[in-house]
C-alpha positions, 0 to 999 in steps of 0.5 A: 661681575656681571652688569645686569642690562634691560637695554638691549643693544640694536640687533644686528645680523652676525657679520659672519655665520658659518652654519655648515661649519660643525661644532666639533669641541665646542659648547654645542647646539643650544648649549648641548654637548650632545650635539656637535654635528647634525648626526648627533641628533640621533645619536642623542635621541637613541642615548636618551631612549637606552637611558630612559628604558632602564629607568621603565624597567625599574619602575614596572617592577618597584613597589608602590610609591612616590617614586614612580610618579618621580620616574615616569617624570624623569622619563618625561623630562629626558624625552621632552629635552630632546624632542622639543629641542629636536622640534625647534631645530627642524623648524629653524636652524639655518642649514638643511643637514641639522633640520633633516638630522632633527626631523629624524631625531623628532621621529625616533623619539616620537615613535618611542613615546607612543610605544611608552603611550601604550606601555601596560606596565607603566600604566600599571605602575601609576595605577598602583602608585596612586592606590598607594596613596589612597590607602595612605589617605584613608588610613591618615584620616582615620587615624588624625585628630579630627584637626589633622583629619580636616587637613587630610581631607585636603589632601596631605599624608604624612611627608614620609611618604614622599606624596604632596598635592603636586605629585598626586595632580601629576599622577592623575593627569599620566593615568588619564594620559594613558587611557586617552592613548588607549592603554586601557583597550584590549590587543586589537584597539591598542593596535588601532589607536597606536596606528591612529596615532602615528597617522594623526601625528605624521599628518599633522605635521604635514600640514603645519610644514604646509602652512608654514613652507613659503615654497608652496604658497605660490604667487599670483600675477596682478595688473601694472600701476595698481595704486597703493594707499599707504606704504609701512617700512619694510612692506616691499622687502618682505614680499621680496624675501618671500618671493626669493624663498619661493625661488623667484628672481621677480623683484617688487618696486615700489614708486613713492610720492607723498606717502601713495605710490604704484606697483612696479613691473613685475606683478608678482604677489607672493601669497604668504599670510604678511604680504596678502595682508599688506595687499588687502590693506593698502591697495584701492583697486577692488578686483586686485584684492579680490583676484589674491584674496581668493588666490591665497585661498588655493594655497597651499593646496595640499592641506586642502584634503590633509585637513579633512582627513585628519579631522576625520581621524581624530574624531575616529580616535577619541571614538575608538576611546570612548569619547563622542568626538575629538571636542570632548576628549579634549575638553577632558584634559583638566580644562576649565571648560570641562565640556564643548558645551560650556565653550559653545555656552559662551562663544554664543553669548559672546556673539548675542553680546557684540552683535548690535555693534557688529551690525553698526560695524558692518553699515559704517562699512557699507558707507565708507565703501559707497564713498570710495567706491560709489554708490552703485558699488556691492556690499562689503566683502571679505577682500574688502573689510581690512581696506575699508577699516584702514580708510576708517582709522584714516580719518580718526584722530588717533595718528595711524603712524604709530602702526608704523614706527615702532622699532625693535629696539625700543620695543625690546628696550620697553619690555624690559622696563616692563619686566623690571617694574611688574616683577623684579625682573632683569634681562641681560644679554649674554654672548653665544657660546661656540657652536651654540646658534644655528644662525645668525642674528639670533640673540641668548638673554638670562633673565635674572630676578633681582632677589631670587637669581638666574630664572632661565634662558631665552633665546630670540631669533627674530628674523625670516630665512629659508627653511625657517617657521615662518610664524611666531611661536614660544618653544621650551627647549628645557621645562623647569623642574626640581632636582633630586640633589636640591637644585632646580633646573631652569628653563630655556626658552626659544622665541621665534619671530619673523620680523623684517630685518632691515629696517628693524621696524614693527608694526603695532601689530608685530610689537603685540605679537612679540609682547605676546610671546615674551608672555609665554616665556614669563609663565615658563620663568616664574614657574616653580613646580616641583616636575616638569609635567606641570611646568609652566605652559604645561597646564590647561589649554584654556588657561595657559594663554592667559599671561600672554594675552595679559601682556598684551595690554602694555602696548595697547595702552596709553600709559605704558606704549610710551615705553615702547615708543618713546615719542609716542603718547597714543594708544592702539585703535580700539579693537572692535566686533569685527575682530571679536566676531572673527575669533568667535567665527574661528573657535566655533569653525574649530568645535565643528571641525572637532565634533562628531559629525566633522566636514567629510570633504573639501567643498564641506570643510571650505563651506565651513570657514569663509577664509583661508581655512587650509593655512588654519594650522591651529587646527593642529596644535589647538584643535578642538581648543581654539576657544582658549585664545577668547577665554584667555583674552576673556581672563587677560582682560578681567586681570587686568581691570582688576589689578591693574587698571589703576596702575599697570606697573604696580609691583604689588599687582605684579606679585599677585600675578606672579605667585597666584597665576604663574607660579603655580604652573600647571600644579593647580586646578584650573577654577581654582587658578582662575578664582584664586586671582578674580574671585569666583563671581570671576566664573560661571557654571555652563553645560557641566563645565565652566565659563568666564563672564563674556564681557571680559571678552568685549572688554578686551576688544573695547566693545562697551558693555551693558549698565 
């Protein structure tokens, strides 16, 4: 019998990890018996691309039926599973020769899905499949009691069938997939939109591999004895681990006395996101933050035109579709905005909201600065805001410390605690299978509900490398989805961090970021759909942040961070206008940059967004929805006052959360979600879309609201 943990032990780097060692007879990557040694990828993505073209030809040519939306569902689930999978290796494995193999597999596979994007007879297929059901519907009501037509007219027909709501969502989202891949053009426009895109793909990985390859960020020379306010554990480690994955031999050293120190020869700062922030925060001198502000602005300088054009592209895409810009195919995905109206709507209110505050802000700013720097010192500037803020918490009574002294283990510790009070849930540590890690230190979790069992695997792999994303990101290796002989297949999820390893210490913003991916793989476990296209994550993009942004509460407050920090009974410092108006800035920033008119070059797009626009990778995988993250924290923040304020580890609260907001994945429209947890005064109609009410919003970011 297994002993069911929330405790998860300290984690230690394996004492010894081969990756270059194959997995010849063993359980394989990512417990794939596919895949033994890096060739394997593509063979495994052409297996699966032989086994899913038998699967198309059958389906082209079946009559009408469930089944087809079943098939093209299967096909979706096979191709995902590698693809993904694929995607993830060549983003974190520790050995090149698996993450050029993956990177190979990713692009076979890719190519064989755009050829499916724009497969006549499978859109056909799904035409007549979901004319089926029309036929069905119709003659169901027509026929029922005027009871049974009141249930027909909400949609069911006869079981017999094989239709439910689920399958009929699901076929409307892959007929309005393949007319927004441009399935429904003549010869000549699908040759176009399926070169458009290839490009658009191949770009945009190009861009995120930039933004996230510390290789290419570059470093800048500083001054010798540049004073430093405040260390944090682990700060001078990680500009020296990025430092040696740019290939330099310079080391940073630190000489501490009573918490200040200096910077020791050489000056050489590392111009990745962590260690420029880390300047930004904690050095005095003026024209130092302002030398690697502007520095980190260059880097890497190959996304500068990439960006451009690959706007460019897509608003010539979505036009070559019928849409006016990129926005508006976007907002078409079943989104619960609808429209880039409804966004613009309610990022303006936002702004009109915290704009009085942002002003007070912006003063207190000023003066601090006057203090600090004199009083002939220049306004404010961008180099300076994280400093100044920082000397502002300094004189605050909450203790700045418990930015500093969050462990790993405890933070973990406490997210289980978490998960087992909110919802039933137990995370036990299993071991690795042979040849099932790709590198060390990397950690398998089963999460185990208490009386419905094993929900999923969750892989954590926490810690930088060369070669590895250097973000934070939730991958799904593996959707969830029922099975034709009854069983239901569970996910497996892979979340990828870049904690420094040494001193296993987090800061609170690190603790956050953590919770706030362990939130993605919550909506991925306690989802039960019935096809895998609506698992999970996969549901609207302004919707699907909410569970994260949601559990980001337990770290922010003073009720619960105890159970991250033990000895602690602080809370977080209040987020305020600066950083709300930050995330407004950058989704409006993303809506001009998705529209029809987008930046035509690069002083343009520079023009457009005041910081480090050419490492703004969401521009890739959020374009034209970036709002999402202030709608969900919007959302996360209402859910939580309404459920949750009185008491954030209400199991009766957490059931809600789990059968009315993740169960249903994206098996549920969007509105519907959303009022079926807050209410529909939760909503408001805007610019043909919907909206929530903005002071969600400044809620979340601790900005009081008007009486």
């Amino acid at each position: 019998m297994r002993l069911a943990i929330i405790l998860l032990p300290k984690i230690i780097a394996a004492a010894r990890f081969d990756a270059k060692v194959y997995s010849t007879g063993t359980a394989g990557l990512f417990n794939k018996a596919q895949l033994q040694r890096p060739a394997d990828w593509v063979t495994y993505a052409q297996d699966t691309i032989n086994r899913c073209q038998l699967i198309v030809e059958e389906t082209v040519t079946a009559p009408a039926s469930a089944d087809t939306i079943q098939s093209l569902d299967d096909i979706s689930d096979h191709l995902c599973q590698v693809y993904d999978a694929a995607e993830f290796c060549r983003n974190a494995h520790s050995n090149t020769e698996w993450r050029q193999q993956a990177l190979q597999a990713v692009m076979v596979t890719a190519k064989y899905i755009q050829e499916l994007n724009m497969h006549q007879g499978l859109y056909s297929a799904v035409v007549r499949s979901l004319q089926h059901y029309d036929r069905l519907h119709s003659h169901s009501r027509a026929t029922s009691s005027s009871q049974d037509r009141l249930t027909s007219q909400q949609g069911s027909v006869p079981e017999e069938q094989g239709y439910n709501a689920e399958t009929v969502i699901v076929g409307r989202a892959l007929q309005r997939d393949f007319e927004q891949r441009g399935v429904h053009l003549d010869s000549h426009g699908q040759q176009q939109a399926l070169q458009m895109s290839e490009d658009i793909a191949t770009l945009g990985m190009e861009i995120t591999q930039n933004a996230s390859d510390s290789s290419q960020m570059g470093a800048v020379q500083v001054p010798d004895g540049v004073w430093v306010q405040e260390l944090s554990p682990g700060w001078c480690n990680h500009m020296n681990t990025q430092l040696s994955l740019q290939g330099s031999k310079s080391k940073f050293r630190m000489h501490s006395n009573r918490g200040t120190g200096h910077l020791m020869t050489p000056q050489l700062v590392p111009l990745d996101q962590g260690s420029v922030n880390g300047i930004l925060q904690n050095v005095h001198d003026e024209n130092v933050r302002q030398q690697v502000w502007l520095a980190c602005r260059q880097t890497p300088a190959e996304n500068k035109q990439a960006i451009v054009d690959f706007c460019v592209l897509r608003r010539d895409f979505a036009q070559l579709l019928g849409f006016q810009s990129h926005a508006h195919l976007q907002a078409g995905l079943a989104s619960l905005a609808g429209t880039p109206d409804a966004v613009v709507s309610f990022l303006d209110q936002a702004h009109v909201a915290s704009r009085d505050m942002a002003a007070e802000e912006y003063d207190v700013l000023r003066q601090r600065k006057k203090r600090l720097m004199g009083s002939g010192s220049s306004p404010p500037q961008q180099w300076d805001r994280a400093y100044l803020m920082g000397a502002i918490k300094a004189h605050r009574t909450i203790d700045s410390n418990v930015y500093l002294y969050l462990s790993l283990h405890d933070c973990l510790r406490g997210l289980g605690a978490v998960l087992k009070q909110l919802t039933g849930i137990l995370l036990e540590e299993v071991p690795m299978l042979p040849g099932e890690s790709w590198a060390p230190g990397v950690q398998k979790m089963l999460a185990v509900h208490e009386t419905d069992g094993e929900l999923g695997v969750i892989y954590l792999d926490l810690f930088p490398r060369q070669g590895k994303f250097g973000q934070a990101a939730h991958f799904t290796l593996r959707c969830g989805r029922q099975l034709k002989n009854g069983k239901y297949q569970t996910p497996v999820i892979a979340l990828a961090c870049n904690f420094e390893q040494s001193h296993a210490w987090l800061t609170h913003y690190n603790a956050a970021t953590l919770v706030h991916e362990f939130g993605h793989a919550l909506h991925s476990l306690l989802s039960r759909t019935h096809y895998q296209h609506l698992s999970g994550t996969r549901g609207a993009m302004d919707i699907i942040e909410v569970p994260s942004h949601f559990m980001e509460n337990y770290v922010n407050d003073a009720r619960t961070l105890p159970l991250f920090m033990p000895d602690s009974n602080k809370t977080s410092t209040a987020r305020k206008a600066e950083a709300m108006a930050k995330q407004v800035c950058h989704s409006l920033m993303d809506q001009m940059f998705h529209s029809s008119e987008p930046p035509q070059s690069q002083a343009a797009a520079a023009d457009a967004l005041h910081e480090i626009w050419s490492k703004f990778a969401h521009l890739v995988n959020y374009g034209g929805s970036y709002y999402s993250y202030a709608y969900a924290m919007c959302l996360a923040s209402s859910v939580w006052e309404k459920l949750f304020q009185d008491d954030p580890l209400n199991r009766h609260a957490g059931n809600a959360l789990r059968h009315k907001l993740l169960r249903p994945g994206g098996a549920k429209d969007p509105k519907d979600l959303i009022t079926g947890v807050l209410g529909c005064e939760s909503l408001q109609q805007a610019g043909g879309g919907y909206m929530p009410q903005s002071d969600g919003l400044l809620h979340h970011y601790g900005i009081p609201t008007a009486a």
